[in-house]
N, C-alpha and C positions, 0 to 999 in steps of 0.2 A: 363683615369683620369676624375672625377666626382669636375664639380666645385659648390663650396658653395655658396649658395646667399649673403655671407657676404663677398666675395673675392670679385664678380662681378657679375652684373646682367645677368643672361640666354638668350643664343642668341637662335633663331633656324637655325637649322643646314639642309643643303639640301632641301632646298625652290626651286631652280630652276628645280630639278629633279622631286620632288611631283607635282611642275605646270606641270612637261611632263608627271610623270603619269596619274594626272586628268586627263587632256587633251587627252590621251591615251586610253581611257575607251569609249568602245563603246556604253553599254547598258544605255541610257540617265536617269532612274532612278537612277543607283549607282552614274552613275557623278554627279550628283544632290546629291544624299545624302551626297556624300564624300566632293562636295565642299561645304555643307554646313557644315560639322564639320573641313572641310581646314578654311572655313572663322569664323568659331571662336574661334578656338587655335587662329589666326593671330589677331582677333579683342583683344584677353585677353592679348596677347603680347602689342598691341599698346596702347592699355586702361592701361599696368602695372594692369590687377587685377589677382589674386589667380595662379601666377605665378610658375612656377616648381621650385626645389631649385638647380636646374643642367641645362643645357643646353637642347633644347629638339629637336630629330628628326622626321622633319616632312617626311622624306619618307618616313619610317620606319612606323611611324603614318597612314601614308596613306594607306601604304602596308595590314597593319592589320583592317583597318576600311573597304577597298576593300573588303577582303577574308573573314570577317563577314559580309557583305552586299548583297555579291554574294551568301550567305547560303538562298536562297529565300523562300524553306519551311518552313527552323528554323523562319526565320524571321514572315510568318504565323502563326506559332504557339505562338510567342511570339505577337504577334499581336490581336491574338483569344482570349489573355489574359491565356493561358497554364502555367502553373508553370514547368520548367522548372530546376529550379534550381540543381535539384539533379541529373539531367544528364552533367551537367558542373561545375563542382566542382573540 
């Protein structure tokens, strides 16, 4: 069940488990990047700016920012400035 922002304001959900993930990650560059997009979903929550209109999971979140993070070539090529786009579509 998907709640509305007009019922109630969006919690996040699974904050304790994402801290274990973080925390989990050995390669100190992805922990580094992850907690850097963990601390600003958490700072947009606390700020109330450009908020989700449903609840939002941060493991889940985390999960997916890991397993694009850990793509280390993708990440070079997207870095080299490569267009990429038409291989992820």
């Amino acid at each position: 069940m998907t709640t509305s922002k007009f019922d109630k304001d969006p919690v996040l959900l699974y904050e304790a488990e994402a801290d274990q993930l973080l925390n989990s990650v050995s390669d100190p560059v992805i922990r580094e990047l992850m907690g850097i997009a963990h601390a600003e979903v958490k700072h947009r929550f606390q700020e109330r700016q450009g908020l989700p209109s449903s609840d939002f999971d941060m493991l889940f979140f985390l999960q997916a920012v890991k397993a694009f993070f850990g793509k280390t070539e993708l990440l070079k090529r997207i870095l080299a400035g490569e267009d990429l786009a038409a291989e992820y579509q």
